[in-house]
C-alpha positions as CSV (number, residue, x, y, z in Angstrom):
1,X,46.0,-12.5,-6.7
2,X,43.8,-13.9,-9.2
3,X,41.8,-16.2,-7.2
4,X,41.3,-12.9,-4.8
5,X,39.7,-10.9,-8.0
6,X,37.6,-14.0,-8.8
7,X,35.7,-14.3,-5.3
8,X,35.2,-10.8,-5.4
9,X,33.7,-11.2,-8.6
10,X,31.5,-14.2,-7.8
11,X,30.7,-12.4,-3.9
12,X,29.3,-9.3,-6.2
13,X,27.9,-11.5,-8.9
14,X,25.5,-13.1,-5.7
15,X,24.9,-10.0,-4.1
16,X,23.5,-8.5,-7.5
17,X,21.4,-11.7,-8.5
18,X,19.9,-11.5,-5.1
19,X,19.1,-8.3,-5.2
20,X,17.1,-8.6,-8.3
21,X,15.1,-10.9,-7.3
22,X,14.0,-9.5,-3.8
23,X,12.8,-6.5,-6.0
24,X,10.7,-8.0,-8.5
25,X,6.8,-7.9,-8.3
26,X,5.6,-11.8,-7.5
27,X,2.7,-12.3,-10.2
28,X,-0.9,-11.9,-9.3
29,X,-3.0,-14.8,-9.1
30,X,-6.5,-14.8,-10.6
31,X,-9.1,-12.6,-8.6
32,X,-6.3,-11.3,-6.9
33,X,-5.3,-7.6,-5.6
34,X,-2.2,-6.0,-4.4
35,X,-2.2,-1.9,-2.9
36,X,0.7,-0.3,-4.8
37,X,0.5,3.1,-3.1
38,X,-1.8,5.8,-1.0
39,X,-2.0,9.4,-1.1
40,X,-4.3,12.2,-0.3
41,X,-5.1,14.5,-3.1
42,X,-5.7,17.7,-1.0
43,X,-4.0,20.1,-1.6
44,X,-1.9,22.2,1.1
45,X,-2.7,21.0,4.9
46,X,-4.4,18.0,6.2
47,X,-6.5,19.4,9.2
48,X,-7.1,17.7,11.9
49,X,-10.6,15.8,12.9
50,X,-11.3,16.4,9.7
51,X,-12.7,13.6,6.9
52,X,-10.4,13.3,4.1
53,X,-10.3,11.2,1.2
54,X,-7.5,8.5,0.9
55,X,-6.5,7.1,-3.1
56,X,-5.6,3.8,-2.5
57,X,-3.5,2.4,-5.8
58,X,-3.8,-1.1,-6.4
59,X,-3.2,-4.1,-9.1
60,X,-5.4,-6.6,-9.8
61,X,-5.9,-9.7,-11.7
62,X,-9.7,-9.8,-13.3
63,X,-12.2,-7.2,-11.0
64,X,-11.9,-8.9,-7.2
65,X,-14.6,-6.6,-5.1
66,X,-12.4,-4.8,-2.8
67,X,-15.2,-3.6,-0.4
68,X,-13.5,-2.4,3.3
69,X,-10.2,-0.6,4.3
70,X,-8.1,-0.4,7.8
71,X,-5.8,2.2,8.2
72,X,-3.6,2.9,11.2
73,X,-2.0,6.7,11.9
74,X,1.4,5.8,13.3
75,X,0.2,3.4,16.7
76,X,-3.6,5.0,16.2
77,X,-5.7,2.0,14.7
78,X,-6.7,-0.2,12.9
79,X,-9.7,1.9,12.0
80,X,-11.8,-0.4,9.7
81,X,-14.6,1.5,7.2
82,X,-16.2,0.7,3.7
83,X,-14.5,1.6,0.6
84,X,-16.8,4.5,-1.0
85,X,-15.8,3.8,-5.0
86,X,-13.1,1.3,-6.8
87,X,-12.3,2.3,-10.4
88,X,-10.8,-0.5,-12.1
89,X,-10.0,1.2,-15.2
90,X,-7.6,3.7,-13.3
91,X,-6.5,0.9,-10.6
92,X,-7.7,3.7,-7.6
93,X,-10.4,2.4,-4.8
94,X,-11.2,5.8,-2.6
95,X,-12.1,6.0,1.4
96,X,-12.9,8.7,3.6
97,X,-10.7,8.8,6.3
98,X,-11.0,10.9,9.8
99,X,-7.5,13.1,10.8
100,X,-6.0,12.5,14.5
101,X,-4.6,15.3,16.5
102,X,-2.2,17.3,14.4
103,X,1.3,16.0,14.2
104,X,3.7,13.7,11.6
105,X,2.0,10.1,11.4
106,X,2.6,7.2,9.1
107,X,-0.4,6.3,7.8
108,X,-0.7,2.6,6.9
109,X,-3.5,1.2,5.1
110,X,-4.5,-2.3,3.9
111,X,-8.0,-3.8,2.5
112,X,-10.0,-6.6,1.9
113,X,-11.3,-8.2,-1.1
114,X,-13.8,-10.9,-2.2
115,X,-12.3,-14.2,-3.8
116,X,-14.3,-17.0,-4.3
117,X,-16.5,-16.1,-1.8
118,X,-14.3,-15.2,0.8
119,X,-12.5,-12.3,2.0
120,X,-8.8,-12.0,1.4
121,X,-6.5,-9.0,2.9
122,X,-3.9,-7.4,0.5
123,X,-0.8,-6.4,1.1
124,X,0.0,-2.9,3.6
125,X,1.1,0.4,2.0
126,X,1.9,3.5,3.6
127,X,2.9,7.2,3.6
128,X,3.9,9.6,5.9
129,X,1.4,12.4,6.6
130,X,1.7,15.9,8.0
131,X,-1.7,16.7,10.0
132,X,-1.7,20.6,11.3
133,X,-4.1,22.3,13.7
C-alpha cells in the first residue's frame, strides 16, 4: 500500500515539475523580440473591407526595428504590410489591417525585426475576431 501512495506521489511530482517548465517565458536574447498579444481597439463591430488598426504587444531585449507584419484571417493570408509606429516605451508596434468578408476568423499575426543586419521573424500570436456586414 505504501509503495502504491509513493508512485503516485512521484507520477504527480513529474507531471507538476513538467508542467512548470513548459509554461515559463524562455529569456530573450540581446536585440531580440517576442509578440505577447494582438487586439483591435475599436470599439463595437469590426466591418468588413474596412482598414482597421491592429496593437500588436511585444517584449524585447534593447530596441530591435521591427519594421513589417503578416497576418492571416483564419486560411486568408499571409498578407504582409509595413508596421506604421512601434512604441518601445509601452511594448505596442501598430498596423493597419484590411477586414475580409464578415464572419468569425482567427486572426494570426507574426513580424519581422532587424538583428545585426538581418531580418528575424518572431513568434505568432492570435485572437479570434468577429467581422459583421
Amino acid at each position: 500500500m505504501k509503495s502504491k501512495w509513493i508512485g503516485l506521489f512521484m507520477g504527480l511530482f513529474i507531471l507538476l515539475l513538467a508542467s512548470s517548465c513548459a509554461t515559463a517565458p524562455t529569456p530573450l536574447g540581446p536585440g531580440d523580440a517576442r509578440l505577447v498579444g494582438v487586439e483591435f481597439p475599436e470599439f463595437g463591430a469590426i466591418k468588413k473591407n474596412v482598414k482597421y488598426l491592429a496593437n500588436i504587444k511585444f517584449e524585447a531585449d534593447g530596441r530591435p526595428e521591427i519594421t513589417r507584419a503578416c497576418f492571416y484571417w483564419g486560411i486568408l493570408g499571409p498578407y504582409c504590410i509595413n508596421v506604421m509606429d512601434v512604441n518601445y516605451g509601452t511594448g505596442v508596434a501598430r498596423v493597419d489591417v484590411q477586414t475580409p468578408p464578415d464572419g468569425v476568423y482567427r486572426f494570426k499575426i507574426f513580424a519581422y525585426y532587424t538583428r545585426d543586419g538581418r531580418n528575424v521573424r518572431t513568434n505568432m500570436v492570435e485572437t479570434t475576431v468577429t467581422v459583421s456586414p
